[in-house]
C-alpha positions in Angstrom: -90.2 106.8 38.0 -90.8 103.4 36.4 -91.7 100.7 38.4 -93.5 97.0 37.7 -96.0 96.2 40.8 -96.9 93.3 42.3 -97.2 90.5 39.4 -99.8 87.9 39.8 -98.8 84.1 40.1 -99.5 84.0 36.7 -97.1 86.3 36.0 -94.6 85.9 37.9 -94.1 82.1 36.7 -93.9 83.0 33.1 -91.4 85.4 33.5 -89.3 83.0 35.7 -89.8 80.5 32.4 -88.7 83.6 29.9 -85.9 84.3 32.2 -84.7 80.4 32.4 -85.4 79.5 28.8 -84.8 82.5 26.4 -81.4 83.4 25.6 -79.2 86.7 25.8 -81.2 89.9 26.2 -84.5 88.5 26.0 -83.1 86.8 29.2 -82.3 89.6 31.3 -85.2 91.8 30.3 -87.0 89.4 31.9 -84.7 89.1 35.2 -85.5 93.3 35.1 -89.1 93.1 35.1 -88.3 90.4 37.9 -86.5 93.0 40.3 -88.3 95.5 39.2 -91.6 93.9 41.1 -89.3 93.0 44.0 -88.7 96.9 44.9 -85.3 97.7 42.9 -85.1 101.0 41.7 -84.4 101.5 37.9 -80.8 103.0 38.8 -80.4 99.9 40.8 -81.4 97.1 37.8 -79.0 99.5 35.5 -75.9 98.7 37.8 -76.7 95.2 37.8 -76.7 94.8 34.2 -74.2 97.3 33.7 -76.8 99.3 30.9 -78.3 102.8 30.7 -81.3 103.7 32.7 -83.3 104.6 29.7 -83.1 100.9 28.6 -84.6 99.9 31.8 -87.1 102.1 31.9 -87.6 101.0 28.0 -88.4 97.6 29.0 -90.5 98.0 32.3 -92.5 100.3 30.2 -92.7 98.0 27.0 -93.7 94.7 29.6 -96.5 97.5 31.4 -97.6 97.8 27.5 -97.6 94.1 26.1 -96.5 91.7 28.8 -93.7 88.9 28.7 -94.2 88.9 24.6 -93.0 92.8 24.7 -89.7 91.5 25.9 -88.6 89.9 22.5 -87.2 91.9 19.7 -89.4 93.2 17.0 -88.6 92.5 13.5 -85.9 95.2 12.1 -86.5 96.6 8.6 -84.4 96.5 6.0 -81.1 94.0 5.4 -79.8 92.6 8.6 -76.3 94.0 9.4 -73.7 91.7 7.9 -71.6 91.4 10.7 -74.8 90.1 12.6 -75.6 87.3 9.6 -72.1 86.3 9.7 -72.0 85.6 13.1 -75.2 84.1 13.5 -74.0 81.8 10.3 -70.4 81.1 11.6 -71.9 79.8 15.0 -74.4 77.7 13.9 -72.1 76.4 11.4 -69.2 75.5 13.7 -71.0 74.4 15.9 -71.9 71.1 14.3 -68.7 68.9 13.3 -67.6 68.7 9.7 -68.5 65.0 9.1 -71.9 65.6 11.1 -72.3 68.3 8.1 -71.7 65.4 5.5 -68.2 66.7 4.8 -65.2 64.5 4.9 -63.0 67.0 7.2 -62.7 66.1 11.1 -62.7 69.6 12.1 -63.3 73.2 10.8 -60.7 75.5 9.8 -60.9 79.3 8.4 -60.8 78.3 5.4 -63.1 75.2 5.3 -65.8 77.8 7.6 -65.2 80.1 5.1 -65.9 78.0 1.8 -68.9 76.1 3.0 -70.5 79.6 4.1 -70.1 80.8 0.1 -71.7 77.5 -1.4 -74.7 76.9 1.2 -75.4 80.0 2.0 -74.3 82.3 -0.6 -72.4 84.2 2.2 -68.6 85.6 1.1 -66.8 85.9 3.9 -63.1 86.8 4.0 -61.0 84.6 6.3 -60.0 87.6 8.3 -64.0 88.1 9.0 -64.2 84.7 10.3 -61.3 84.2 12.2 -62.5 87.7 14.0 -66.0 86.6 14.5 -65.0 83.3 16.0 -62.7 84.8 18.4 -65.8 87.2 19.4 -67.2 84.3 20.2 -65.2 82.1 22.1 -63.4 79.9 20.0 -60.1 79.6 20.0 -57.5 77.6 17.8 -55.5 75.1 19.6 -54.2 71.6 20.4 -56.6 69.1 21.5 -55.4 66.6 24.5 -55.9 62.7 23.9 -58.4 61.3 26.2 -59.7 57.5 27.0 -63.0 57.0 24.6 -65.8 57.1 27.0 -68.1 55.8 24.3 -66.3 52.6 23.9 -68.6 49.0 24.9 -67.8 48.0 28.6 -66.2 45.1 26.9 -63.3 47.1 25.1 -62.7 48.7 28.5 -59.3 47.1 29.6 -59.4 46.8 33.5 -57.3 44.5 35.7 -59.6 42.3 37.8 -56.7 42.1 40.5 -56.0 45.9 40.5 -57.9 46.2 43.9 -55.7 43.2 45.4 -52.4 44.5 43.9 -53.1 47.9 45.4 -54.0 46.2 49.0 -50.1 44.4 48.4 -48.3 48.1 47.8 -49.6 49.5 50.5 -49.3 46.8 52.7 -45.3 47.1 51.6 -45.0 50.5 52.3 -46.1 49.8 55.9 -43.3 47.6 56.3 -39.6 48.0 56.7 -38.1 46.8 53.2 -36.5 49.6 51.0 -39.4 50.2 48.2 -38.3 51.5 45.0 -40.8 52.4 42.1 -39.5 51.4 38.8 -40.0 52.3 35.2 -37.8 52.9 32.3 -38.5 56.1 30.1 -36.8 57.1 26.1 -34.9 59.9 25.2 -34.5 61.1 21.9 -32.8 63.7 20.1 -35.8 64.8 18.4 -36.8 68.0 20.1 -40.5 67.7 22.1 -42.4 70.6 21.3 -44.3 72.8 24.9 -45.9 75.9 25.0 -43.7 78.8 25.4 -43.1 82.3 25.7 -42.5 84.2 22.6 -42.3 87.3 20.5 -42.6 88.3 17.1 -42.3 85.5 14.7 -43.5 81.8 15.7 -40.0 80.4 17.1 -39.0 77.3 15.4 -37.3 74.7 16.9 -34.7 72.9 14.6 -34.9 68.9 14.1 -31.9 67.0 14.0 -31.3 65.0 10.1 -31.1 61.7 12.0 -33.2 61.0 15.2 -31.3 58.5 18.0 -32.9 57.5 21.3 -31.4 56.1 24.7 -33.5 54.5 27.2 -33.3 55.4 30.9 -33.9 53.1 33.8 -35.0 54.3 37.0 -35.9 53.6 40.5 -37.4 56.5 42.8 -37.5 55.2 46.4 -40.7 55.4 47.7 -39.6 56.6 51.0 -36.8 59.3 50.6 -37.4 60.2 47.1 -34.1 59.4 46.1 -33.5 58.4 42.4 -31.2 55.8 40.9 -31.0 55.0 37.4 -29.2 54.0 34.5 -28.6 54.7 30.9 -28.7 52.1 28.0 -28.3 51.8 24.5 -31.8 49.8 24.1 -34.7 48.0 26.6 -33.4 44.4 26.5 -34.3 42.2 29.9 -29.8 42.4 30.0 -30.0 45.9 30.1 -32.7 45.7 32.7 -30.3 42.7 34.5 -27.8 44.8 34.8 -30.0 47.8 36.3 -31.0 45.3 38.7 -27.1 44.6 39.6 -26.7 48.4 40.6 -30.2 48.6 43.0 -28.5 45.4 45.0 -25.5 47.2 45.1 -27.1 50.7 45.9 -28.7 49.5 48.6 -26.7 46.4 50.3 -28.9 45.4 52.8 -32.0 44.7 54.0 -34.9 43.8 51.4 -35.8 45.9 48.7 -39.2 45.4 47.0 -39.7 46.9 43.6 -43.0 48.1 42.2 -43.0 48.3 38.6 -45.5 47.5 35.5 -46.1 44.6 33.3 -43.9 45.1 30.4 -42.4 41.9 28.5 -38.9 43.2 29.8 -39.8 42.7 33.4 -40.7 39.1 32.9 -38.3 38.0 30.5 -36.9 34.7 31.2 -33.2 36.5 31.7 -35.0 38.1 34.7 -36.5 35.4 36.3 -33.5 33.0 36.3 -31.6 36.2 37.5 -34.3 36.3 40.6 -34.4 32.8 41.2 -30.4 33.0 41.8 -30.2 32.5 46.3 -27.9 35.7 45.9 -30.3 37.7 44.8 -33.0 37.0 47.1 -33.2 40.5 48.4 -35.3 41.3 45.7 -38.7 40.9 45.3 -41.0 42.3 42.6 -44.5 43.7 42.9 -46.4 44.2 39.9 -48.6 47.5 39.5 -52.0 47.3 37.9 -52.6 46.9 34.4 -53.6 49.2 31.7 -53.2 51.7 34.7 -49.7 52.0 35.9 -49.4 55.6 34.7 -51.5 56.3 37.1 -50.2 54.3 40.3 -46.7 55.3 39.8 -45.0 58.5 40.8 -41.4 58.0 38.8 -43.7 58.3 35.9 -43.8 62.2 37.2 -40.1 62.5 37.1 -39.8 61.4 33.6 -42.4 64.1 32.6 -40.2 66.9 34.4 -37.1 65.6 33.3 -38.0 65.5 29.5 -39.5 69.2 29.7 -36.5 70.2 31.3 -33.7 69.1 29.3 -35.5 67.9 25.9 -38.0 70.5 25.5 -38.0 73.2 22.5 -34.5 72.7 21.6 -31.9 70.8 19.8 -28.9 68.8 21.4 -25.8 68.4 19.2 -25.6 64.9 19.9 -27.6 62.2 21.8 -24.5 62.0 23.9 -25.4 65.4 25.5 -28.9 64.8 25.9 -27.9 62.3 28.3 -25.4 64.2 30.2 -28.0 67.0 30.4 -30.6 64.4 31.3 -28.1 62.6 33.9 -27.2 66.3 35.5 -30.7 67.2 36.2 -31.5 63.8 37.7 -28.4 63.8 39.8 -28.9 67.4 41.0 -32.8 67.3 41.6 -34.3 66.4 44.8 -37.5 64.1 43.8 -40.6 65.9 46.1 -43.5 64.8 43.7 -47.0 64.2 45.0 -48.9 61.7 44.8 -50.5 61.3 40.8 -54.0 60.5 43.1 -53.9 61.8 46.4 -57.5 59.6 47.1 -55.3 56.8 46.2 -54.4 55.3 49.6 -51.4 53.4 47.9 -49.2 56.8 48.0 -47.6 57.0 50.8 -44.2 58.6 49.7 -42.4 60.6 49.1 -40.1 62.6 51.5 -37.4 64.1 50.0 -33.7 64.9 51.3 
């Protein structure tokens, strides 16, 4: 029976350090010699790591022998095995970005892996052998997500001074009896959106229409009830957005009814403020969401999400025409439940729906 005894200070610290600092197998044969000392029988280590007990007892006997340096792999004879280079190569290679390489690409493809391995390195790889060694190792080919630059100066940083005050004012309206509607307006367009889907066999294609048309929809989700009123429209004029403010007053007759919406040059077109300023419209009252952020403080911009996946996702409409009506049946016939985009954010308050 192997076993490591009791280990000095000495020892015991520099294995800790091999165990924290090495990498792979050096790693572990270190972490074995640890429980080892602590009274773990060789079986036991060999479960832990899931290897034989004759490379346990290899190690114990080889750190007996040499120490913490008889942990590390000896130098192999002979031509290291390809598939070991190529790995080795392919992971130090990719792991450094194209342009950082002095190469004018943004990011590595088979190919491009493949071509710079044969010309700095002298290594012919087949793209096959590359695209299997990088899935070995963890990489995988897909879509990156856009994200906010967080290495921009604090000056390019758009934030709205007022965004704390304007949040106070929302939920300061919610607390109070007026009808409050979230508002936003949203495109629709007969060109298909692409989404990750189920499939078999071949790659499915989705077919693109020879002309693309677009319709914009204007909505109101009520912050309360989670009922949804909107309207279709040609374009995003301040008449079309008039007229959508016609069919909230008549939607909901009575009683005040504050809106919450964003900052967009529609919503403070000059139409739209005589329109307000008319005594018979007094009912209304606007309250503007923060800017650069109103994605993030308003829910209908959830609906508009679901909606589009539902109806204009991964296929073609014959017309623009029945993209609407497929658009105007979902919205009719869904009931509006959407959490709040930030539940920290104590300006969500809503929704409950029917």
């Amino acid at each position: 029976m192997v076993t490591v005894g009791p280990l000095t200070t000495q020892q015991r610290r520099t294995l800790k350090q091999v165990q924290r600092r090495a990498v792979g197998r050096v790693s572990q044969r270190a972490h074995m010699v640890l429980l080892s000392a602590r009274g773990y029988s060789v079986q036991q280590i060999a479960g832990i790591f899931e290897v034989g007990e004759d490379t346990v007892r290899t190690w114990l006997q080889r750190y007996q022998q040499e120490g913490a340096d008889g942990l590390v792999d000896r130098p192999r004879p002979g031509r290291p095995p390809r598939d070991w280079l190529a790995r080795h190569l392919i992971e130090a290679q990719v792991a450094v970005s194209p342009d950082q390489a002095g190469l004018v690409q943004g990011y590595w493809t088979v190919a491009l892996l493949a071509q710079v391995l044969a010309l700095r390195h002298g290594v012919h790889l087949s793209a096959r052998t590359v695209r299997r060694v990088l899935h070995a190792s963890g990489w995988r080919w897909g879509r990156p997500r856009l994200a906010p630059a967080t290495h921009a100066p604090d000056a390019q940083r758009k934030a709205d001074p007022a965004a704390d005050w304007k949040l106070a004012l929302i939920r300061q309206v919610l607390a109070g009896a007026a009808t409050v509607l979230y508002l936003d307006e949203c495109e629709v367009q007969l060109l298909p959106l692409v989404r990750a889907m189920w499939m078999r066999g071949e790659r499915v294609r989705i077919p693109t229409p020879g002309q693309n048309a677009k319709r914009v929809v204007f909505g109101a989700l009520n912050a309360h009830t989670g009922r949804l009123d909107h309207r279709v429209s040609e374009r995003k004029r301040a008449v079309d957005f008039v007229a959508f403010l016609e069919q909230l007053l008549l939607a909901y007759p009575q009683g005040e009814v504050v809106l919450i919406l964003d900052n967009v040059v529609t919503h403070h077109a000059r139409l739209v403020q005589h329109w307000l300023a008319d005594p018979a419209h007094e009912r209304i009252r606007m309250v503007w969401l923060p800017k650069y952020s109103a994605h993030t403080h308003n829910p209908i911009e959830r609906v508009w999400g679901q909606m589009k996946t539902a109806v204009a996702a991964n296929r073609l409409h014959g017309s623009i025409e029945l993209l609407v009506a497929a658009a105007t049946t979902y919205l009719h016939e869904t009931a509006f439940a959407i959490p709040c985009p930030r539940p920290s954010d104590p300006a969500c308050t809503y929704p409950l729906a029917a």
